[in-house]
GUTIMI-668037 format. One record per residue (C-alpha): residue number from 1; residue in one letter; x, y, z. Coordinates in nm, 3 decimals, padded with zeros to 5 digits. Example, Ala and Ser with C-alpha at 12.3 -4.5 7.8 and 13.67 -1.06 7.14 Angstrom:
<rs>
+------+------+---------+---------+---------+
: pake : minu :       x :       y :       z :
+------+------+---------+---------+---------+
:    1 :    A :  01.230 : -00.450 :  00.780 :
:    2 :    S :  01.367 : -00.106 :  00.714 :
+------+------+---------+---------+---------+
</rs>
This chain:
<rs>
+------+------+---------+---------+---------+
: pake : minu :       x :       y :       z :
+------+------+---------+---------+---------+
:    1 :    X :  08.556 :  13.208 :  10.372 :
:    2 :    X :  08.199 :  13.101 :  10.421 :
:    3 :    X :  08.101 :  13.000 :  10.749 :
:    4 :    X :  08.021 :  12.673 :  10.698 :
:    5 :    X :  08.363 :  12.670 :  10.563 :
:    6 :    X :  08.526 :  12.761 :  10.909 :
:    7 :    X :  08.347 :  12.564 :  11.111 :
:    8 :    X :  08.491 :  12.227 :  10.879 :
:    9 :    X :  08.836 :  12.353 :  10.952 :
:   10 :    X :  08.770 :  12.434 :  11.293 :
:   11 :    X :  08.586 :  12.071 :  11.343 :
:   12 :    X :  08.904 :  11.897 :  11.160 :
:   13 :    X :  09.171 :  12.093 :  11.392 :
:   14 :    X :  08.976 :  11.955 :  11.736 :
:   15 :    X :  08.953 :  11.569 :  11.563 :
:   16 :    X :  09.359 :  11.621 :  11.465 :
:   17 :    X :  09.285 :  11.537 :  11.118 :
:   18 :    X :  09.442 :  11.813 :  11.003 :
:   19 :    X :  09.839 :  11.940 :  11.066 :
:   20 :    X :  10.049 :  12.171 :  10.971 :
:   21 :    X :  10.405 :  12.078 :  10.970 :
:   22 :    X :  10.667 :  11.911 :  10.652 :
:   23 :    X :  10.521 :  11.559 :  10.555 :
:   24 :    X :  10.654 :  11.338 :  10.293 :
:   25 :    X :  10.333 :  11.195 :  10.080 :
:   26 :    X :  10.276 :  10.903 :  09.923 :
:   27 :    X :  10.410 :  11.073 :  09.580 :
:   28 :    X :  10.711 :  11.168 :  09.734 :
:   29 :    X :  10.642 :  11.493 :  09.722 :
:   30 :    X :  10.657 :  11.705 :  10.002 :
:   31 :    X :  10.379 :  11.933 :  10.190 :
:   32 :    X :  10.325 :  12.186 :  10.484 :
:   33 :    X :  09.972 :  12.085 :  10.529 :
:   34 :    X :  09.837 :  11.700 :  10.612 :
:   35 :    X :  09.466 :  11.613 :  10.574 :
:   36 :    X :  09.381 :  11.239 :  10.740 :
:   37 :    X :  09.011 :  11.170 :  10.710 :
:   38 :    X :  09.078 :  10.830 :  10.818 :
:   39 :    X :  09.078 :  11.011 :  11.173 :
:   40 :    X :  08.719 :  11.082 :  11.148 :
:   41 :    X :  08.600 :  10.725 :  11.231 :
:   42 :    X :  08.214 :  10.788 :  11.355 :
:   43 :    X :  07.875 :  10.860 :  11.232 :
:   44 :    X :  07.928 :  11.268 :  11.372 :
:   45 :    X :  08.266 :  11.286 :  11.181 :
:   46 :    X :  08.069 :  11.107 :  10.854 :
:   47 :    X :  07.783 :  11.379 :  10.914 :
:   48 :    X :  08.024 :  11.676 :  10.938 :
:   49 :    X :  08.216 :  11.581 :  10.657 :
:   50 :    X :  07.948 :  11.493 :  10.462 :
:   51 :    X :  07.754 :  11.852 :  10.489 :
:   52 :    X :  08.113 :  12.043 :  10.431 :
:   53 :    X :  08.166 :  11.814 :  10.106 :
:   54 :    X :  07.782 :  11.903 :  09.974 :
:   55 :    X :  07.813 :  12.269 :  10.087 :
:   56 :    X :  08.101 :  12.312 :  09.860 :
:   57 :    X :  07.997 :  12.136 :  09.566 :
:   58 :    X :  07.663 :  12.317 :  09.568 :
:   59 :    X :  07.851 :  12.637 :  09.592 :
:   60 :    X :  08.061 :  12.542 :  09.348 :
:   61 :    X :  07.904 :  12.402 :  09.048 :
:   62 :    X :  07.528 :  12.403 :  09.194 :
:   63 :    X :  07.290 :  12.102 :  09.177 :
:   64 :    X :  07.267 :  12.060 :  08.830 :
:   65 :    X :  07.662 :  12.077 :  08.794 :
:   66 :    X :  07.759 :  11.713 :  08.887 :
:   67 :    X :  07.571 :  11.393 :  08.767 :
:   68 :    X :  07.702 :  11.191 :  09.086 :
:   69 :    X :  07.951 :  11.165 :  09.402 :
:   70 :    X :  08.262 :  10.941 :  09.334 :
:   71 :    X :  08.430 :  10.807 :  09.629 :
:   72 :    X :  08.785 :  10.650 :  09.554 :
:   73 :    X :  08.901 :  10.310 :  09.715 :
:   74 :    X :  08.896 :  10.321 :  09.998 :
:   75 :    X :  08.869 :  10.566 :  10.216 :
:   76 :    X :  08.675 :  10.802 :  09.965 :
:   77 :    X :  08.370 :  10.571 :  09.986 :
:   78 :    X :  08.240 :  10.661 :  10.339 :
:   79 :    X :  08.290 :  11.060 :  10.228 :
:   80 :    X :  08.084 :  10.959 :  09.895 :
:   81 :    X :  07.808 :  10.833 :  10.099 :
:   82 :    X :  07.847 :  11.076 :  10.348 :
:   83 :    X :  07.818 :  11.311 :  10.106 :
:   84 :    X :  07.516 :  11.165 :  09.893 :
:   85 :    X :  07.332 :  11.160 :  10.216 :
:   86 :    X :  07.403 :  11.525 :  10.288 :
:   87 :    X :  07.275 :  11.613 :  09.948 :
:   88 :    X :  06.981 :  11.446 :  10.005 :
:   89 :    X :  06.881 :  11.617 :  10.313 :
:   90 :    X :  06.886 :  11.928 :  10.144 :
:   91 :    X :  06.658 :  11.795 :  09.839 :
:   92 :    X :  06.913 :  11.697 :  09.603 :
:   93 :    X :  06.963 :  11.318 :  09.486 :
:   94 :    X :  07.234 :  11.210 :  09.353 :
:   95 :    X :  07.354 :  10.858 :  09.302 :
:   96 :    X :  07.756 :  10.796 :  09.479 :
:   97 :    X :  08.006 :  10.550 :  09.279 :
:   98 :    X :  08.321 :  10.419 :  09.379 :
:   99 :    X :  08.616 :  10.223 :  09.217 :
:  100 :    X :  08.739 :  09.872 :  09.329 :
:  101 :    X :  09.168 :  09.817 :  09.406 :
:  102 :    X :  09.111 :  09.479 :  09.370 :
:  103 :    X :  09.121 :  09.385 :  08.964 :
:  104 :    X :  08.776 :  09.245 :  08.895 :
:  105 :    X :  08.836 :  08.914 :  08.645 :
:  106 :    X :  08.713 :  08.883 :  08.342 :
:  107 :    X :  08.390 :  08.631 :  08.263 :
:  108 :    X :  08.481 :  08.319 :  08.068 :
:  109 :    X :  08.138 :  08.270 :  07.851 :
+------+------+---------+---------+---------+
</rs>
């Protein structure tokens, strides 16, 4: 584990964002682990999250591996930014995108 990598989990154990325990999810499904990023609500949480989400994906596939950041409704859109912004400060600019719930009508021309 890199230590950037510690220091998320670490930083998501003190905000309670993350438990352990048996949770029921939204699929039904079941799960010993519970991530809530909804608990990280300022502009420290956004930074922190931000620089764990760009640390990994720059490990992981490297700058030129991704064309952009997608954020999904709704709560994925502050970690998209977030994220976007992180990249930035360390040189790399990449546009975010996110999706809509809400079903966009169509134009009447």
């Amino acid at each position: 584990m890199q230590d950037y990598q510690r220091r998320f989990v670490d930083f998501l154990v003190e905000r309670g964002a993350f438990r352990l325990g048996q949770f029921t999810l939204k699929s039904g499904r079941t799960s010993p682990t519970f991530l809530n990023t909804g608990l990280i609500d300022d502009g420290m949480g956004l930074l922190r999250l931000g620089e764990a989400y760009a640390g990994r994906m720059l490990d992981a596939v490297g700058a030129d591996g991704f064309d952009a950041v997608f954020g999904p409704a709704y709560k994925g859109i502050p970690l998209a930014v977030a994220t976007a912004v992180a990249l930035a400060q360390r040189n790399v600019t990449k546009p975010y995108l996110f999706d809509r719930k809400e079903q966009i009508g169509r134009a009447h021309v």
